[in-house]
C-alpha positions, 0 to 999 in steps of 0.5 A, a space after each residue: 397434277 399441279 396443271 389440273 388444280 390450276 384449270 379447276 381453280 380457273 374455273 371456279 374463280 370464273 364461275 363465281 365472278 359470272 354467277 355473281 353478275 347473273 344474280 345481281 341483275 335478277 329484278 325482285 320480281 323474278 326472286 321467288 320462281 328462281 328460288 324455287 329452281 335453285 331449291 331443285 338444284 340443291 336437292 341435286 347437290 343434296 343427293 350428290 354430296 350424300 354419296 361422296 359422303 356414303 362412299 367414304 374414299 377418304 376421310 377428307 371426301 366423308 368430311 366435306 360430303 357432310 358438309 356439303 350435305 348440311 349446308 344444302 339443306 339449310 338451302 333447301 329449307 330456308 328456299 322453301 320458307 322463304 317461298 311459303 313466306 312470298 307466296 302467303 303474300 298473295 292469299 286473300 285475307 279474310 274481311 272482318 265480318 267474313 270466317 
């Protein structure tokens, strides 16, 4: 049991150190499509955490599912405007004389 919680600790510590060089490199050009990838990738985890929430196993798993869950879409929502707040960047403003 004790084997199984140590690999996963080692696994995650990894991905998070190669996850952070990964972001860090990512030129502010390229911040917009990829934050719009992550959204689709947090909807996954939206649906995911939902049913470790709805299954209910233990109350530990109802607890962090739900957590899961808020913290998800606040990724989600915050992706989103972020995203609508980029691209209204590029629409055409309209001229003075023109409406």
């Amino acid at each position: 049991m004790t084997e199984g919680l140590v690999i996963l600790v080692v696994i995650f510590v990894l991905a998070m150190f190669v996850g952070f060089e990964v972001i860090t490199k990512v030129p502010p050009t390229l911040h917009t499509p990829l934050m719009s990838g992550s959204n689709a990738i947090s909807g996954i985890t939206i649906i995911g955490s939902m049913l470790v929430a709805g299954i209910g196993a233990t109350r530990l798993a109802t607890v962090l599912g739900t957590a899961a869950v808020a913290l998800a879409m606040i990724n989600v929502v915050g992706g989103y405007a972020v995203t609508d707040r980029m691209l209204q960047m590029f629409k055409r403003r309209p001229e003075e004389g023109e409406r």
